[in-house]
Structure formats: C-alpha cells, structure tokens
N, C-alpha and C positions, 0 to 999 in steps of 0.2 A: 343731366339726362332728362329729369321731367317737363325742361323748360320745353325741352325740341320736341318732346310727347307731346306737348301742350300747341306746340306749333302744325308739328304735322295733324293732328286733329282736326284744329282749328282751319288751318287751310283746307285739308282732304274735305271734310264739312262746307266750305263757302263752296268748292268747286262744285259738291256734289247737289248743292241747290241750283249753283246756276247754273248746272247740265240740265236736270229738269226741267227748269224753268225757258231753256232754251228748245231745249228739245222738244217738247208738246207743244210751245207756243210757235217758235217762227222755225228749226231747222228739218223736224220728220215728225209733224204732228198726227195723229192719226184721224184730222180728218182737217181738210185743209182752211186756213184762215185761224187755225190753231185751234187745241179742246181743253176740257174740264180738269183732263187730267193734271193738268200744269199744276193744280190743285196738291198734289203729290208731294212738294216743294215744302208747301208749310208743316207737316209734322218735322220738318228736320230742321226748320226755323226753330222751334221752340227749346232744345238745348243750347243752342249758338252760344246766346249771353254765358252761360255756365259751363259749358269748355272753353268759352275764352278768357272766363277769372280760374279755372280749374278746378270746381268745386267736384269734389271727387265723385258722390253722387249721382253730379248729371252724367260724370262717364260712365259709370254703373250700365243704368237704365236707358241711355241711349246708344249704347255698345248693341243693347239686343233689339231697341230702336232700328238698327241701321239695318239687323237681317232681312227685314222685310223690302229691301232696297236691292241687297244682294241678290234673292227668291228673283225678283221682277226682273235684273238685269240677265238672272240665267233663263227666265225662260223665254225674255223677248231675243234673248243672243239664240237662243235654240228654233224661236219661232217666224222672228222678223228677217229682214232683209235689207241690203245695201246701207245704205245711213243709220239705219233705224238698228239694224243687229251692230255695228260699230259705237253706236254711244251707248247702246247696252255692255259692251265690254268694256267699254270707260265708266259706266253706274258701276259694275262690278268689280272693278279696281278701286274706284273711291271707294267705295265701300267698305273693303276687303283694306283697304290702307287704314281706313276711321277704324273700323274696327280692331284693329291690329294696336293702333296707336290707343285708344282708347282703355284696351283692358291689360294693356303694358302700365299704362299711367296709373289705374285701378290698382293695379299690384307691386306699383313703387312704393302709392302713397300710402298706402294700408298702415293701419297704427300696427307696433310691434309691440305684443303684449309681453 
C-alpha cells in the first residue's frame, strides 16, 4: 500500500510542477510571452527527491507545502476565466490528490510505539 502512496505522490507532484511551469510560461500566462510567476514551480521542486526515496519527513512538511497550491487553484478557479480557471481546477486536484496521498503515507509509516 505505501509503495502506490509513494507513487501517487510522486507523480500527483511531477504533474503539479509541470502544470505551473506550463501554464505561466506558454499555455495562460498572465501576461503574454509568459511571467515570473512560473517561479511558483520551484518550492515544490525541493521535496521531489524525498518523496521519491519516501523519507517520511518530506511528506510531513510538504503535505502543508502543497496548501498553498490548493489556496491559489481556488481562488484563480473563483477569479480567472477560460483556460486560466481550467488549470486552476487541475492545480487543485493535484494538489488535493499530493496531499491526500502524502498524509496517508505519513500515517502508514508512523513508528508504532
């Protein structure tokens, strides 16, 4: 069971970068020729490596990492339009699947005292 925790993480995670990274730069940037924002991309690089050995930690800390992902997809899905409100409810599924998957795996691997 932890392996496919560790799976879905890890992909929900790759997806969820390179929607960012798609989306600011070439598919609904908000400002065209793409912006800064793309920038957004890298806090969620930095667990990558350690969800993908499973070190239980980085799921920890980038479980509540990932809210600030979910915050942005609801309120660009509330504020934006066409494309732009569409991959916001795709950031907020990623999200909403990392984090799901992440504090599942959190509470598998927990030492049993």
């Amino acid at each position: 069971m932890t392996a496919k925790l560790r799976v879905a993480a890890t992909l929900a995670l790759v997806l969820l970068i390179a929607l960012c990274l798609l989306w600011e730069l070439w598919l609904a940037p908000l400002r065209p020729g793409g912006s800064f924002l793309a920038l957004k991309a890298l806090p969620l690089a930095l667990p990558l490596a350690g969800i993908a050995r499973g070190q239980r930690y980085t799921y920890q800390w980038s479980s509540l990492l990932v809210l600030a992902y979910l915050a942005e997809g609801a309120t660009r899905a509330w504020s934006d339009a066409g494309l732009s409100q569409q991959l916001a409810v795709a950031e907020m599924a990623l999200s909403a699947i990392f984090f799901t998957a992440a504090i599942s795996y959190a509470r598998l691997t927990r030492a049993v005292a």
